[in-house]
C-alpha positions as CSV (number, residue, x, y, z in Angstrom):
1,X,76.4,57.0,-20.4
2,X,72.9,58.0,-20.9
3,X,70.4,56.0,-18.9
4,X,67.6,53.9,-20.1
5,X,64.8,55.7,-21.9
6,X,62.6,55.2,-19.3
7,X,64.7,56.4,-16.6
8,X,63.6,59.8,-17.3
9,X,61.4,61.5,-15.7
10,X,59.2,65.0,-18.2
11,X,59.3,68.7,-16.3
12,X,58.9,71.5,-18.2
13,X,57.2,74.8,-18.9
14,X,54.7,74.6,-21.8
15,X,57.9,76.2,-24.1
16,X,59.9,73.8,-23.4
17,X,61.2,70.6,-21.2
18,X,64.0,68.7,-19.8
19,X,64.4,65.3,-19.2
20,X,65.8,64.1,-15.6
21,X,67.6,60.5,-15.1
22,X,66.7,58.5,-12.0
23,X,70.3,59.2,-10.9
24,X,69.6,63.5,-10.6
25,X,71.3,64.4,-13.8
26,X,69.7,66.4,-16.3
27,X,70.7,65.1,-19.6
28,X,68.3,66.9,-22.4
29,X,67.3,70.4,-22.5
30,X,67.0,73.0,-25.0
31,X,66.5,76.7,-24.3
32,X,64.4,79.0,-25.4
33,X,62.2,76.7,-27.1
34,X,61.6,73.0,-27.6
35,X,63.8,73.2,-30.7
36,X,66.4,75.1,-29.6
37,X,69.8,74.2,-29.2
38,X,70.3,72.1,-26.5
39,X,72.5,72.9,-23.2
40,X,72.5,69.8,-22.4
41,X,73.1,66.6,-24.7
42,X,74.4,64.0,-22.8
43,X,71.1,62.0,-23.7
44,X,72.7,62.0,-27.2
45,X,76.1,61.8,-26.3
46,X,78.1,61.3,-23.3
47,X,79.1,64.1,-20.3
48,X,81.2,66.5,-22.3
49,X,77.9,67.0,-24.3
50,X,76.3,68.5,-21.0
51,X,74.5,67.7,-18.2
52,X,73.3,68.8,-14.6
53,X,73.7,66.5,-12.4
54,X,72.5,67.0,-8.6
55,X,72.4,64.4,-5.6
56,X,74.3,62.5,-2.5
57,X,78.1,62.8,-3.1
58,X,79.8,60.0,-4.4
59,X,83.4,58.7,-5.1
60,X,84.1,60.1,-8.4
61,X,85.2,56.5,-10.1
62,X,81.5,54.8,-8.4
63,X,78.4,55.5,-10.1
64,X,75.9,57.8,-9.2
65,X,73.4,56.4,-6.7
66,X,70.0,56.4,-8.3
67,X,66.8,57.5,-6.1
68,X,65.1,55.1,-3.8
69,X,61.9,57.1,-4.6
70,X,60.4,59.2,-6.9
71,X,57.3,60.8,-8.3
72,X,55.1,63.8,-9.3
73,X,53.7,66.0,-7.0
74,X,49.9,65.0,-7.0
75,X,48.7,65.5,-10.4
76,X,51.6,68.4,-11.3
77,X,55.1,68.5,-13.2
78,X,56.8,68.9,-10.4
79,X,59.4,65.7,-9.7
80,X,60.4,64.6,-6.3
81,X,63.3,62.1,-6.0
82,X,64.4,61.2,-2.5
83,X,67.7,59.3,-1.8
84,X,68.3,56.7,1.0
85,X,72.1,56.4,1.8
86,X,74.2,55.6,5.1
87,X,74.1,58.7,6.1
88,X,70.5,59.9,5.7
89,X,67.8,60.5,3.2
90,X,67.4,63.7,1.1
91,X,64.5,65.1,-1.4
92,X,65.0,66.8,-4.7
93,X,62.4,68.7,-6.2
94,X,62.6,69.9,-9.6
95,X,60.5,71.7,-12.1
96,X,60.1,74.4,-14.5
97,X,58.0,77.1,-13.3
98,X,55.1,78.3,-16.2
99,X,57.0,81.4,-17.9
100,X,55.9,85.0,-17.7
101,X,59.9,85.9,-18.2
102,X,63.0,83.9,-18.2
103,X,62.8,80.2,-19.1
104,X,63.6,78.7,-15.5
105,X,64.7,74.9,-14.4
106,X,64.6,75.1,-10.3
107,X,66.2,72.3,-8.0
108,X,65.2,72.6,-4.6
109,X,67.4,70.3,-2.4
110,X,65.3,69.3,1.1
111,X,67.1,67.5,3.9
112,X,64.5,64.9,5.5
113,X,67.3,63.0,7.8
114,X,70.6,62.4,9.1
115,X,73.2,64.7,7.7
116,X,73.8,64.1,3.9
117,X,76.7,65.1,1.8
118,X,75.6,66.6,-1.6
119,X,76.9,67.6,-4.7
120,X,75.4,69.6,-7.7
121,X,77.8,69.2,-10.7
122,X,76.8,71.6,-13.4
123,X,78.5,71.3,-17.3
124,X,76.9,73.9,-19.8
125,X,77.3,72.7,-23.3
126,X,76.1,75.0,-26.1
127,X,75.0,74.0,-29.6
128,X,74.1,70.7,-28.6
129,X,77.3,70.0,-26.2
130,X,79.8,71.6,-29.4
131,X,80.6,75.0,-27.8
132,X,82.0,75.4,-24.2
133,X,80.6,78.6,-23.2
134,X,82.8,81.7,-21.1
135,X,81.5,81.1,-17.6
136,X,82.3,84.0,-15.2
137,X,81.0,86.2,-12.5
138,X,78.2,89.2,-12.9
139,X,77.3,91.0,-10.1
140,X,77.8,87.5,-7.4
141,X,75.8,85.5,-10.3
142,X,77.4,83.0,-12.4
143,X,77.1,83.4,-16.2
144,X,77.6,81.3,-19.0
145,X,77.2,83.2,-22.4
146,X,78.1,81.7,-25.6
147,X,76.8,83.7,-28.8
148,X,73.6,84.9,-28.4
149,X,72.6,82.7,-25.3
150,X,73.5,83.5,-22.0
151,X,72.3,80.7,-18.9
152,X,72.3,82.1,-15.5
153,X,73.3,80.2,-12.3
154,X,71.3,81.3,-9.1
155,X,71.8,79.3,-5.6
156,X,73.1,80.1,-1.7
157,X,75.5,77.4,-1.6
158,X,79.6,78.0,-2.5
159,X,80.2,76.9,-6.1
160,X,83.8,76.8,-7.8
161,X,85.2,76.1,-11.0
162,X,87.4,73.4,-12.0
163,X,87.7,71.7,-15.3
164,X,85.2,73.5,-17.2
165,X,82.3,72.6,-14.3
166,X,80.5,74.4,-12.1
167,X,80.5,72.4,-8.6
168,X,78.8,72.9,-5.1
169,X,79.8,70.5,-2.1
170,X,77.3,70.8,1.0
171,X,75.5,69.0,3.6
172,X,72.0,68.9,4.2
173,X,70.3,68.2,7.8
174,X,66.4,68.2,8.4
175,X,64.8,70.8,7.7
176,X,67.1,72.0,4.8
177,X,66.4,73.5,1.8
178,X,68.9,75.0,-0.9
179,X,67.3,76.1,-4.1
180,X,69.5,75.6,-7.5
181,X,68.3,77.8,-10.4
182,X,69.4,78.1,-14.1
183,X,67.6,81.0,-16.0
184,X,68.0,81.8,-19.8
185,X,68.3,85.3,-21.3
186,X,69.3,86.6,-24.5
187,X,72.8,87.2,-23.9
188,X,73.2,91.0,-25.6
189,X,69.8,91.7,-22.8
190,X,70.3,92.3,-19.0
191,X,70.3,89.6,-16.7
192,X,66.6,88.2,-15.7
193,X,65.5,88.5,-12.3
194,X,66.8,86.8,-9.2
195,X,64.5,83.4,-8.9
196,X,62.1,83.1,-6.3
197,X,62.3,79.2,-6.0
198,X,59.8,78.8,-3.0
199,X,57.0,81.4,-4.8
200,X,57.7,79.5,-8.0
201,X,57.2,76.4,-6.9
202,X,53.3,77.1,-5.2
203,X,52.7,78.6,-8.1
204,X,53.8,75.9,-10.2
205,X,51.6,73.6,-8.2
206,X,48.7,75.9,-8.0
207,X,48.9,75.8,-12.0
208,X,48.8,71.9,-12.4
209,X,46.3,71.7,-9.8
210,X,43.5,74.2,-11.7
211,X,44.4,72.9,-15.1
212,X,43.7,69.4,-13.9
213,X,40.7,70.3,-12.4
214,X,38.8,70.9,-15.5
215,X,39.4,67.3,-16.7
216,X,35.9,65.2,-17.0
217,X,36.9,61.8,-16.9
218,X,36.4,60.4,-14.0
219,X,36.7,56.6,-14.4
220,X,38.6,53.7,-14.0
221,X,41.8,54.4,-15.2
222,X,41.6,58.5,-14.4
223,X,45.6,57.9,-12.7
224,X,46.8,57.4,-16.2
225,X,44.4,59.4,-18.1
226,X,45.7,62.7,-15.9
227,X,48.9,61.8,-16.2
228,X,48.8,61.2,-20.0
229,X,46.8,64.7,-20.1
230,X,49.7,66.4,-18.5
231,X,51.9,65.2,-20.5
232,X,50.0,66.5,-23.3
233,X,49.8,69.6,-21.4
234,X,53.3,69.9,-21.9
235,X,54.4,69.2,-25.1
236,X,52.1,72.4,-26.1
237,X,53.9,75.5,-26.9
238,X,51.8,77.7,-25.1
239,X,52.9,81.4,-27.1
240,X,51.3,79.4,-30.2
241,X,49.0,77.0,-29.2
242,X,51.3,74.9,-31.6
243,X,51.6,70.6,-29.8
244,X,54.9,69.0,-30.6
245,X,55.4,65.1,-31.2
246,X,57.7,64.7,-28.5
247,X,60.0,67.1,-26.8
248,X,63.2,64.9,-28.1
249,X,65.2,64.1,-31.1
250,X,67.0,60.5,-32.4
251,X,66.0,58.4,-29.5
252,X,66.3,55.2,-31.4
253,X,63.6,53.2,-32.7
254,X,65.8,50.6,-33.0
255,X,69.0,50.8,-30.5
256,X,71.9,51.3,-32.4
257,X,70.0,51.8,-35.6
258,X,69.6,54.4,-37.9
259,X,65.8,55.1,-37.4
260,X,66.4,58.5,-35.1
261,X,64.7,61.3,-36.4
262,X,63.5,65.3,-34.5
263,X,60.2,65.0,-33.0
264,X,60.2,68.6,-31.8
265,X,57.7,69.8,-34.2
266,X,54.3,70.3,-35.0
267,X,52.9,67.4,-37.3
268,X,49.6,68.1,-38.2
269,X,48.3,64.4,-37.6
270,X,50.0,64.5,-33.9
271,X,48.6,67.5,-33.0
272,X,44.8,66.7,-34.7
273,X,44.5,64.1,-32.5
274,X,46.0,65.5,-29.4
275,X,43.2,67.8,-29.6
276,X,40.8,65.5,-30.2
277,X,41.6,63.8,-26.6
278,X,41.8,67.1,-24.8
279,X,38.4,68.0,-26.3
280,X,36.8,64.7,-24.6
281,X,38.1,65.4,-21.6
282,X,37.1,68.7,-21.1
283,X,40.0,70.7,-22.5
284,X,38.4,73.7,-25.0
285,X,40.6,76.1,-24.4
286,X,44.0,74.1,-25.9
287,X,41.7,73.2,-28.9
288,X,41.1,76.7,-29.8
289,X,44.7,77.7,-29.3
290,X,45.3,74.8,-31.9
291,X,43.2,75.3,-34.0
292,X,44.3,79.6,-34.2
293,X,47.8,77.8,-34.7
294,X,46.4,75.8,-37.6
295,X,44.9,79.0,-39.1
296,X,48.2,80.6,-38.8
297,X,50.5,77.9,-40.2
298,X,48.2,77.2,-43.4
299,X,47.3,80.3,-44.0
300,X,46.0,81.0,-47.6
301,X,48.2,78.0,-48.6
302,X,46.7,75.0,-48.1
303,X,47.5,73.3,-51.4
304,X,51.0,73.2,-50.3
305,X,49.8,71.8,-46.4
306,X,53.0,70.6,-44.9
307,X,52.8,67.3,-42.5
308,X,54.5,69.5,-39.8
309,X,55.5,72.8,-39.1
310,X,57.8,74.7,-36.3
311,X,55.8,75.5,-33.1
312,X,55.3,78.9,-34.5
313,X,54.3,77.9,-37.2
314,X,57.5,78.1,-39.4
315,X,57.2,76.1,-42.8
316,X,61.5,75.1,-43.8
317,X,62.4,72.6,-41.2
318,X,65.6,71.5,-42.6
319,X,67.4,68.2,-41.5
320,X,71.2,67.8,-40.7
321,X,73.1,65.2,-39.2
322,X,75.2,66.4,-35.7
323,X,78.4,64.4,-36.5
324,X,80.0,65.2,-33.2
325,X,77.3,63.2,-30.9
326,X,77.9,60.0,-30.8
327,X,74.4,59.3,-30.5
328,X,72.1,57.3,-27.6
329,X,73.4,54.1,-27.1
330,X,75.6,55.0,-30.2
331,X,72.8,55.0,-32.3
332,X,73.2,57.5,-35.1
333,X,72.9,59.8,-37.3
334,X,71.5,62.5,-34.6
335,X,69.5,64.2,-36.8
336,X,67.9,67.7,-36.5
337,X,65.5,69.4,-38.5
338,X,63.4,66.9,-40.3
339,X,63.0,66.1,-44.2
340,X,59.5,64.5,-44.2
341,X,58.1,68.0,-43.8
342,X,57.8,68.2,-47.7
343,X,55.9,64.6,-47.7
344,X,52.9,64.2,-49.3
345,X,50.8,62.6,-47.0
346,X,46.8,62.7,-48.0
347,X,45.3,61.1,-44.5
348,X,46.5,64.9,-42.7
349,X,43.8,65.9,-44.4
350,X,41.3,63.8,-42.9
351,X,43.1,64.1,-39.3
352,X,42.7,67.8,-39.8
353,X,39.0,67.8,-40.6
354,X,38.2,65.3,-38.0
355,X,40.0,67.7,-35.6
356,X,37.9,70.6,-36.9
357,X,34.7,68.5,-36.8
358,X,34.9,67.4,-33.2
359,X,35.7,70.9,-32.2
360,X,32.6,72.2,-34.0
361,X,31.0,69.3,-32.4
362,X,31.3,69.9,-28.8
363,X,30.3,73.7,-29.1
364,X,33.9,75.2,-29.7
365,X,33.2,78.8,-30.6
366,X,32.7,79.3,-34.6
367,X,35.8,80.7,-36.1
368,X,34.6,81.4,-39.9
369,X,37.7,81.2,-41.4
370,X,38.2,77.3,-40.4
371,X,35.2,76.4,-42.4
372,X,36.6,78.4,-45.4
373,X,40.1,76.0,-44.8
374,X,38.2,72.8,-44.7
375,X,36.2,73.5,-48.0
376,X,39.4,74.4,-49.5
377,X,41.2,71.4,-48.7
378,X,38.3,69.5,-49.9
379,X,38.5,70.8,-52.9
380,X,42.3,70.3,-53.1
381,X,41.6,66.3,-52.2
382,X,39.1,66.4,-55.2
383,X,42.2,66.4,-57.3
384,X,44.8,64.7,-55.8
385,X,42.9,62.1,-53.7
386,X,43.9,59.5,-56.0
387,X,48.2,60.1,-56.0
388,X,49.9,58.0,-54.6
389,X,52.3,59.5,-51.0
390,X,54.6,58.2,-48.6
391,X,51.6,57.2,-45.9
392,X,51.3,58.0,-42.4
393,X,54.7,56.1,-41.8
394,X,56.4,58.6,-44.0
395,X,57.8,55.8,-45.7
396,X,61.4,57.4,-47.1
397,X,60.6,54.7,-50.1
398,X,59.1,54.9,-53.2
399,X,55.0,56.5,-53.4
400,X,52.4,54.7,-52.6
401,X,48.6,54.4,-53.0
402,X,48.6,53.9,-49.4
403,X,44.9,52.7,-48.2
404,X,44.7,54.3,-44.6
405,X,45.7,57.6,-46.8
406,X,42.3,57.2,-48.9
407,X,40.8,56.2,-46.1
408,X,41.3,59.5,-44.2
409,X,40.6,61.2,-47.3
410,X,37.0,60.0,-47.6
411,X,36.7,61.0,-43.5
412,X,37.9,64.5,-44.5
413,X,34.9,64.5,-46.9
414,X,32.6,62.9,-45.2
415,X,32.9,65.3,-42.0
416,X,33.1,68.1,-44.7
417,X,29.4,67.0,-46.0
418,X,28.4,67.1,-42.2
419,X,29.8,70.4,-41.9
420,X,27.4,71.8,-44.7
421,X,24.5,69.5,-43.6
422,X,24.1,71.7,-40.5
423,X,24.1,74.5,-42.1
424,X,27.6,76.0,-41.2
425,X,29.4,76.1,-44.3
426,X,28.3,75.9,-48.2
427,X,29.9,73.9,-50.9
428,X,28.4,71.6,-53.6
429,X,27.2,68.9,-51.7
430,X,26.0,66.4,-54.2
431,X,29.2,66.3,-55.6
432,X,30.8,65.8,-52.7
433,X,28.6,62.9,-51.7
434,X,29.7,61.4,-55.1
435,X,33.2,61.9,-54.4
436,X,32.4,60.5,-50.8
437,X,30.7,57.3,-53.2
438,X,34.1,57.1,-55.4
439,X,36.7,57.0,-52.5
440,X,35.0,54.4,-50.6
441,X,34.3,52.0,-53.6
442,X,38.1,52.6,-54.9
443,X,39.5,51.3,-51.0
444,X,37.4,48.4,-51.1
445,X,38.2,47.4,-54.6
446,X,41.8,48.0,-54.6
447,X,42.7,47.9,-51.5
448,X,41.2,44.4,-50.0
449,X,42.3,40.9,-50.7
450,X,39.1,39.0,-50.5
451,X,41.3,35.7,-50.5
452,X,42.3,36.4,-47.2
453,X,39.6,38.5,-46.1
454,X,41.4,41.4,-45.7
455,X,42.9,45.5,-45.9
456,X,45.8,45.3,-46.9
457,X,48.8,48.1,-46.4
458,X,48.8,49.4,-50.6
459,X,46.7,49.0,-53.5
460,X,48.1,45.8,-54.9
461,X,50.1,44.6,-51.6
462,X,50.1,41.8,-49.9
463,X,51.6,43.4,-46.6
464,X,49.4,44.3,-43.7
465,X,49.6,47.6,-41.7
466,X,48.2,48.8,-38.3
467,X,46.9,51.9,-39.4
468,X,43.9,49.7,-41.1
469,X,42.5,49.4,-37.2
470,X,41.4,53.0,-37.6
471,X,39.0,51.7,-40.2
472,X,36.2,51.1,-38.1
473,X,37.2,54.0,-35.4
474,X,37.0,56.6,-38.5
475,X,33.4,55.0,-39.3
476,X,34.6,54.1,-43.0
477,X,33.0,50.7,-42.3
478,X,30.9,49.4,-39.6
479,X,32.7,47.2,-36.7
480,X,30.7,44.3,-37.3
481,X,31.7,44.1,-41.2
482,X,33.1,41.1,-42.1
483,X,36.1,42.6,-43.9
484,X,36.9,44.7,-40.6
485,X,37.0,41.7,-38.5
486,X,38.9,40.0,-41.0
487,X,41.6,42.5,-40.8
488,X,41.7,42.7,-36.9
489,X,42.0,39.5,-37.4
490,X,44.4,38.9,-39.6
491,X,46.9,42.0,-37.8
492,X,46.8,39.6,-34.9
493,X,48.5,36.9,-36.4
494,X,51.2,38.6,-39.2
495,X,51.9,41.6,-37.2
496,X,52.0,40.8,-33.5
497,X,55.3,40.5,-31.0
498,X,55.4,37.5,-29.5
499,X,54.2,39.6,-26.2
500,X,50.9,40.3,-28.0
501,X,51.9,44.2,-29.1
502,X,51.4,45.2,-32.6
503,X,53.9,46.2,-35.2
504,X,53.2,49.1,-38.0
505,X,54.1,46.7,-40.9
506,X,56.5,44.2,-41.3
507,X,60.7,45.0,-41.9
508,X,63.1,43.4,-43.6
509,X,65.6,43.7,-40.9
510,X,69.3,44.6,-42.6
511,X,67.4,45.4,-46.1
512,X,65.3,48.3,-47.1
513,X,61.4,47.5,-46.6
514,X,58.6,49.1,-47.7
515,X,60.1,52.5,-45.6
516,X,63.2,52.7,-47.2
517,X,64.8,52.0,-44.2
518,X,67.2,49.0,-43.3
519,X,66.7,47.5,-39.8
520,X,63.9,46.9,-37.5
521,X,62.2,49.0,-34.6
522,X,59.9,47.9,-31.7
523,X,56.0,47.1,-31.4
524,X,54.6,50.8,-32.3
525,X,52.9,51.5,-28.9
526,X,49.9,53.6,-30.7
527,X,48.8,50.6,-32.7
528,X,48.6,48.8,-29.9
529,X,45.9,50.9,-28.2
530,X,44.4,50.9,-31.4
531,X,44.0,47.0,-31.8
532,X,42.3,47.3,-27.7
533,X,40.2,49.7,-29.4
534,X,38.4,47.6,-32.2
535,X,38.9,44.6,-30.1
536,X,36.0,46.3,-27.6
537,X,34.2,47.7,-30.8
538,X,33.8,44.4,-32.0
539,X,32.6,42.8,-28.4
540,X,35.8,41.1,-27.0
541,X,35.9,44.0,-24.4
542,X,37.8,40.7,-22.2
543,X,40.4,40.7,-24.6
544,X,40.9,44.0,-25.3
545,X,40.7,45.4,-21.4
546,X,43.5,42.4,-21.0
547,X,45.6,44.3,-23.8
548,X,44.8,47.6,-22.9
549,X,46.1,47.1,-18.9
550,X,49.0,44.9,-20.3
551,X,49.6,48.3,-22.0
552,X,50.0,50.3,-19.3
553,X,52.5,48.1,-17.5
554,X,55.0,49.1,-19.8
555,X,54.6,53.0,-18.9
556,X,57.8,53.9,-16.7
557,X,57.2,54.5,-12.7
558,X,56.3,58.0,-14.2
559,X,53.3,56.9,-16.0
560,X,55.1,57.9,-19.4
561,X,55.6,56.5,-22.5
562,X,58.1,56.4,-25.3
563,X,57.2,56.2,-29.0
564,X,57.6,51.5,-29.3
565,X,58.0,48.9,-27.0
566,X,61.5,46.7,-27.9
567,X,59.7,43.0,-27.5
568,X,63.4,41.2,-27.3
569,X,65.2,44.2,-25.1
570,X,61.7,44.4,-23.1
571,X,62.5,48.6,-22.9
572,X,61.0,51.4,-24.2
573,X,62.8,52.8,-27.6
574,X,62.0,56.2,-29.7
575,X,61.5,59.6,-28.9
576,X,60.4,60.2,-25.4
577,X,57.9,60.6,-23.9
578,X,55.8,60.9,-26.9
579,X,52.1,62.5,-27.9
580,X,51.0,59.8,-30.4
581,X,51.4,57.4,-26.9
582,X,49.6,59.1,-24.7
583,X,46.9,60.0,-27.2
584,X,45.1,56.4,-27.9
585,X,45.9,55.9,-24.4
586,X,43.7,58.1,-23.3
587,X,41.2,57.3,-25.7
588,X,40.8,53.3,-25.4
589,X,40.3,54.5,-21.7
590,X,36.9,56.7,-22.8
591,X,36.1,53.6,-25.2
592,X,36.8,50.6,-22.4
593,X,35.1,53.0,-19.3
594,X,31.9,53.9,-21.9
595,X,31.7,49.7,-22.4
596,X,32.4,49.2,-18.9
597,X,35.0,46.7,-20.0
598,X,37.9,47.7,-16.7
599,X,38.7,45.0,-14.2
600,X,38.1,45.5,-10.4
């Protein structure tokens, strides 16, 4: 059985990741690419979906003995876990070395005392754990090929076969170290090179050292910041420039539900605010990779903008349902592929332009052609601002005219009216600032309930929903308006847990809400952050630095975050670890270190 979600500790390569379980087993990865078929699935299934398992020996009916110890190397991706047993302690390092060839995961086993018996217990699983691949010999390397995928099996120590697995028995004294290496090739290409675990491993540190060195923040809560930035880091797609929601699919929202859906894509909202962190911290070079990515994906197209794309920009992302997984927790359908990609969902827009804005903002090099793409969705919204779509939720219910939708879409013309205010682009800017006019009087016409001083989540609703705390963030009304604090307000009482974390909207529980969806899910983590945000923008910087740190205690020994908090199972639930987390985090940081609102 899969352990809890935040048992897992993030490595990976900036193509892709794996996810490793307190216990030494590697239950998720998929090679090549983020959204490749996974080698691994026992995160989604149980061991004969694949796994890697390496650590102390153990009786084979006892469970494995879970580290003592463990954390990141400094500010890095590379995992140490150290065992304490009877016999001695050990250290396991593992990470995945920044590709300029092979995709490589390394485990470098380090004796630290006593004499420890050891066991690395390797079970390749094609197709996400449906194919048993032909493992043999090649030259003293052991091969698993299957299709067009072949994984290669590097390490000194004496393997052997037996029931489909690849085992290694050995001891380790002081001063020990036995490297473990799988490698990925195309399997009709020759083998890739021997690994050079030790080299890889400096240069892996090297690599997280200099990237982290360009980071500006240097407050209060830096330890989490870095760590949320290398996360980030991560879930980018380096080749592309192309930032993916979370480097998992159908972690449950709700455990044992059917809210489990492929986050191993690009959504345009994800990835617009993604940059928009990295670019206040210091990170230009990721924001013009992005933004090239943008370029790419939309192309000349950008009246049919897709929520998400592939991390290479690749527009049909279709969803199926893996019937042979039983699922995490036996939650299922495991889905792959995802069918919100055809969504119509008018607040990208805004995200989009904001992203653009900020980058133009903070002296990102001019790239023409991104000012011809914002004028052109502009002129898209002029026509279509007013439909109703499925919302940043991508509610799988009927349309709505959702108000944080029209509320991005007068940010992506208001910061379109900036753009040709300084000069930078042309387009007819009194119409615009009329169109700017009609958007905003529309939201606060149909969209508040002056009876209970409030936003509410639709034109015509009487449901409340957290994305109305990016009202005041996205400057569509000041913080001090009456009807913004009204709607802080009034999230804090309908849609808090009883912990104090905020929920997106209400569910119905075993009926089908306003998402079309039966069952609940946990306190959304992001709206969280956002309700510590307006709580400082509004002056209770107390109460929102209370929140904010209350926050952080939920992030796993790691420092990572999964998508919702479970208030009644008090673990983290959804995809893992996930962008739109890490994202506010780092920003209520900037907002509660610029008010000076941190404790100590």
């Amino acid at each position: 059985m899969a352990g809890r979600i935040e048992d897992y500790a993030l490595i990976g390569d900036m193509q892709t990741a794996a996810l490793v379980c307190r216990d030494g087993t590697v239950d998720w990865l998929c090679l090549p690419r983020f959204d490749s078929h996974a080698i691994f699935a026992g995160l989604l299934g149980t061991e004969e979906h694949g796994f890697w398992r390496l650590g102390p020996a153990h009786a084979s009916d006892a469970e494995p003995p879970t580290a003592a110890r463990r954390t990141y190397r400094g500010d890095s991706l590379v995992l140490e876990s150290e065992w304490d047993t009877p016999r001695g302690t050990v250290r396991v390092t593992d990470f995945m070395p920044p590709r300029d060839g092979a995709p490589q995961l390394i485990r470098i086993v380090e004796g630290v005392s006593g004499r420890v018996p050891m066991r690395s217990e390797l079970r390749m699983r094609f197709s996400y754990g449906r194919v048993v691949p032909w493992v043999h010999k090649h030259e003293g390397r052991t091969v698993a090929v299957a299709g067009p995928d072949s994984v290669w099996f590097d390490t000194e120590a004496e393997t052997y076969g037996e029931a489909l697995t690849t085992y290694a028995d050995f001891t380790v004294a002081p001063g020990d170290r036995i490297a473990f290496t799988i490698s990925w090739e195309p399997s009709h290409k020759e083998p890739p090179a021997l690994p050079e675990p030790e080299q890889s491993l400096t240069a892996t540190e090297d690599f997280w050292r200099d990237w982290v060195e360009h980071c500006t923040y240097h407050g209060p809560y830096r330890e989490a910041v870095v760590r949320s930035l290398i996360t980030l880091k991560a879930l980018t797609y380096a080749p592309t420039g192309g930032i993916v929601a979370a480097p998992t699919t159908s972690l449950p929202e709700e455990i044992g539900g059917v809210r489990n859906w492929d986050y191993r894509y690009t959504w345009l909202r994800d990835a617009a605010i993604t940059l928009s962190s990295l670019l206040r911290t210091g990170y230009r070079e990721e924001a013009r990779a992005w933004r090239e990515w943008l370029l790419r994906a939309v192309a000349g197209d950008p009246e049919n903008l897709q929520i998400m794309y592939g991390i290479a920009g690749e527009r049909e992302l279709g969803e199926a349902e893996l019937d042979w997984l039983p699922g995490y927790e036996n939650s299922t359908p495991v889905r792959v592929g995802n069918g919100a990609a055809h969504q119509l969902q008018l607040d990208v827009y805004g995200e989009v332009t904001e992203a653009l804005h900020l980058a133009h903002m903070t002296g990102l090099a001019r790239n023409d052609y991104a000012s011809v793409l914002q004028l052109k969705l502009i002129r898209y919204l002029e026509d279509h601002w007013n439909e109703p779509d499925e919302g940043i939720w991508e509610v799988r219910g009927p349309r709505r005219h959702f108000v944080h939708s029209k509320v991005m879409a007068w940010v992506a013309v208001d910061r379109t009216i900036k753009l040709i205010e300084s000069g930078d682009a042309d387009g007819p800017l009194d119409r615009w600032k009329q169109l700017r006019d009609d958007i905003h009087r529309d939201v606060c016409e149909k969209g508040y309930d002056k009876e209970r001083n409030t936003f509410t989540q639709s034109y015509g609703s009487r449901e409340l929903d957290a994305s109305l705390l990016l009202i005041p963030q996205m400057g569509f009304l000041p913080p001090d308006d009456k009807r913004v604090i009204g709607t802080i307000e009034a999230i804090q009482r309908e849609l808090s847990t009883s912990d104090g974390f905020i929920l997106r909207y209400p569910t119905d529980g075993a009926d089908e809400g306003v998402d079309g969806l039966p069952g609940d899910e946990g306190a959304f983590l992001a709206c969280s952050f956002w309700m510590a945000d307006d709580l400082a923008m509004i002056g209770r910087v107390d109460e929102a630095r209370k929140l904010f740190e209350k926050l952080l205690s939920l992030r796993n020994d790691l420092g990572l975050l999964a998508e919702e908090w479970d208030p009644r199972l008090k673990r983290q639930v959804g995809n893992f670890p996930q962008a739109f987390s890490h994202v506010p985090l780092i920003d209520t940081a900037l907002r509660l270190t610029a008010s000076g609102a941190y404790g100590g």
